[in-house]
C-alpha positions as semicolon CSV with decimal commas, in nm:
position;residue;x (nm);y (nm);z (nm)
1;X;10,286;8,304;9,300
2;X;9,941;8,262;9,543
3;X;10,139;8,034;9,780
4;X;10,202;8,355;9,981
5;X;9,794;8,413;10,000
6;X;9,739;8,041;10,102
7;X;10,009;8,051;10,372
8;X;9,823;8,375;10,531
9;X;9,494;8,195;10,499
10;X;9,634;7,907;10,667
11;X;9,817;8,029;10,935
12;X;9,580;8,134;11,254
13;X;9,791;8,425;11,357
14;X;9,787;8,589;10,967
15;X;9,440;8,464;10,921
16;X;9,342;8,677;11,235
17;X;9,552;8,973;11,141
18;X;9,338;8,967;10,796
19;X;8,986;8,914;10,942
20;X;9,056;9,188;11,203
21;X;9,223;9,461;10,961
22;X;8,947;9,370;10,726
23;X;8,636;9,414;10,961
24;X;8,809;9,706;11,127
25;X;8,817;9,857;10,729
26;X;8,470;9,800;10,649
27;X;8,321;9,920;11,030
28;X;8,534;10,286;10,943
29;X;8,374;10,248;10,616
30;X;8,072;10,181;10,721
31;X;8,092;10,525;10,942
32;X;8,271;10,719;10,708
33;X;8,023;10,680;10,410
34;X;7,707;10,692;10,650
35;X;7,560;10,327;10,616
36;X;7,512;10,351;10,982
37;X;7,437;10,707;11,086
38;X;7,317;10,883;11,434
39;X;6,974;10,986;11,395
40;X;6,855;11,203;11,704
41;X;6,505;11,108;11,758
42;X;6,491;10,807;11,571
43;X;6,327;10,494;11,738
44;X;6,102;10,176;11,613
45;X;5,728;10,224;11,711
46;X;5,707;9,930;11,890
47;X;6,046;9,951;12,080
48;X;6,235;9,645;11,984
49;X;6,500;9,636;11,683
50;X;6,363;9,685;11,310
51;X;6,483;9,487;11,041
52;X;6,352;9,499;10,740
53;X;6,484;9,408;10,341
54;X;6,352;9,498;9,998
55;X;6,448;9,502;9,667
56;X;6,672;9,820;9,710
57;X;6,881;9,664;10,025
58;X;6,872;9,617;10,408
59;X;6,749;9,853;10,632
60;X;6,746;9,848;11,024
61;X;6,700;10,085;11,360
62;X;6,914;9,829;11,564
63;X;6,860;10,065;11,828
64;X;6,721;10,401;11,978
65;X;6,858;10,743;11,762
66;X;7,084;10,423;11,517
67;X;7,005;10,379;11,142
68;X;7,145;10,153;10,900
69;X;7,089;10,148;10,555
70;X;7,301;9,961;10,291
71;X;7,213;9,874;9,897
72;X;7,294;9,497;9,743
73;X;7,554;9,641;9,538
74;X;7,708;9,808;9,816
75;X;7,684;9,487;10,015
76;X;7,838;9,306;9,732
77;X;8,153;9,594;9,727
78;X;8,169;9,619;10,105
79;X;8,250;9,240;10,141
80;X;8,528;9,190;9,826
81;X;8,714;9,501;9,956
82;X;8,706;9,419;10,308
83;X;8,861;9,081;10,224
84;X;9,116;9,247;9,986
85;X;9,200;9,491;10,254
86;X;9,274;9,188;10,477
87;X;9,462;9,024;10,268
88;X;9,690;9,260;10,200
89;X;9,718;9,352;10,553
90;X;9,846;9,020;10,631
91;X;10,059;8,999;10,291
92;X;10,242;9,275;10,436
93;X;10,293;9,137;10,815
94;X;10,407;8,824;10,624
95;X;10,592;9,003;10,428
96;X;10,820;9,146;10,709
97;X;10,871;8,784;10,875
98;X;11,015;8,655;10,503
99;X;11,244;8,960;10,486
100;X;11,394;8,918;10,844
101;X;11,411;8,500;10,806
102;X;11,597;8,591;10,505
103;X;11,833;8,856;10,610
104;X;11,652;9,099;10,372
105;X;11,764;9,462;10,514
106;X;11,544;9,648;10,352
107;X;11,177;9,637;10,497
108;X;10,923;9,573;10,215
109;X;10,631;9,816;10,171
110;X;10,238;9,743;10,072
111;X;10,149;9,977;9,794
112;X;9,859;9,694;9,779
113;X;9,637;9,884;10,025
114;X;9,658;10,168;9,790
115;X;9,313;10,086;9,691
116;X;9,152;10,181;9,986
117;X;9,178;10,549;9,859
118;X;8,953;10,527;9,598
119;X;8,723;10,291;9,797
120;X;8,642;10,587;10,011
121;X;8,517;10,736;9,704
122;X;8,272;10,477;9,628
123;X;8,094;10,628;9,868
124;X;7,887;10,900;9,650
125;X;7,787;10,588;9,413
126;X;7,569;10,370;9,685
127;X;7,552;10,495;10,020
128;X;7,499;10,900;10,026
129;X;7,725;11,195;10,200
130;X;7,838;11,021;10,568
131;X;8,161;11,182;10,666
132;X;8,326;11,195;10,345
133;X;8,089;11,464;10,167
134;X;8,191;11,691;10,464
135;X;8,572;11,646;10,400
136;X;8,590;11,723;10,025
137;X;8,301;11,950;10,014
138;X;7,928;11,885;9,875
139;X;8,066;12,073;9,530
140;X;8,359;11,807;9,457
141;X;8,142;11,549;9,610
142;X;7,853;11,587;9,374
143;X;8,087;11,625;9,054
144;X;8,217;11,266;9,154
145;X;7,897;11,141;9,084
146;X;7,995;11,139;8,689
147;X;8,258;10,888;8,786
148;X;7,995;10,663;9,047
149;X;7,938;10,341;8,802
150;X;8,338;10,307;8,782
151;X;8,457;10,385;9,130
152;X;8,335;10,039;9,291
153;X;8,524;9,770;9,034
154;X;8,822;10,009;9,005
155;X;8,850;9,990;9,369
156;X;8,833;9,624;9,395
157;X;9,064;9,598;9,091
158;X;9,337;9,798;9,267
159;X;9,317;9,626;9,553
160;X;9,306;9,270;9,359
161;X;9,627;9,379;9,204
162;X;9,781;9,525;9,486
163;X;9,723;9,172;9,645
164;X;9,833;8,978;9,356
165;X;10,151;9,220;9,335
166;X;10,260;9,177;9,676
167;X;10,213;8,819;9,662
168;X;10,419;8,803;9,385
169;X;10,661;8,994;9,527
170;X;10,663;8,740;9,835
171;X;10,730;8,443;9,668
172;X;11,034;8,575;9,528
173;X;11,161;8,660;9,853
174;X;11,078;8,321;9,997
175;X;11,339;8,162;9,742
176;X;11,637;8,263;9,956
């Protein structure tokens, strides 16, 4: 039932597809949610890059007008649904070579990336507005905040299923 997940972790050209899809997630998350945000103005006092942790998170001015600002927790939920994401990125490439090998017409479908929906929504729980308060509105985004302490593990349990799922679903393909 995981042999499907092994084999993608194995292979180099899956493995890439995985580590690619799952940085590109987490950079548009990143964006989206405003971890890293455009500050006009903004610039370290002494002119070279500012790094700094605390108990809260990390916190940096990589560069002139940049800020980055991103809580443990978030750190924590960033990483497990970036790798999920990958996975099932590559699941689904995979997914396509075991259905042509096996003369399977039909092209299979991912409904395991369905959890990066709600992992946009995370967003009001750890990281402030970023792109995503303007999209829904600061009214619907500040009535999600009942829901913040949930959104994070639902996320990465969607996506854990999704990925277990369509792994599943894999290795009965591969018994042709």
């Amino acid at each position: 039932m995981f042999r499907p997940i092994k084999h993608v972790l194995r292979t180099p050209k899956y493995r890439t597809i995985a580590l690619a899809s799952g940085l590109a997630y987490a950079i548009i998350y990143i964006i989206t949610v405003g971890i890293i945000s455009y500050v006009p103005g903004l610039s370290s006092a002494s002119g070279i890059p500012v790094f700094r942790t605390s108990y809260l998170g990390i916190s940096a001015i990589p560069t002139d007008n940049i800020f980055f600002f991103i809580f443990y927790g978030a750190l924590a939920f960033l990483v497990a649904s970036s790798f999920l994401v990958g996975i099932n990125t590559a699941l689904m490439f995979y997914s396509r070579r075991v259905a042509k090998v096996c003369g399977i017409q039909k092209k299979p479908e991912s409904k395991g990336l369905f959890g990066i929906v709600p992992a946009f929504f995370t967003s009001f729980s750890c990281c402030g507005g970023g792109l995503l308060a303007l999209a829904i509105g600061p009214a619907a985004f500040s009535s999600l905040s009942i829901y913040s302490k949930f959104m994070a593990p639902l996320t990465v349990v969607v996506l854990a299923a999704g990925t277990y799922f369509v792994s599943k679903k894999i290795a009965k393909m591969e018994r042709c």
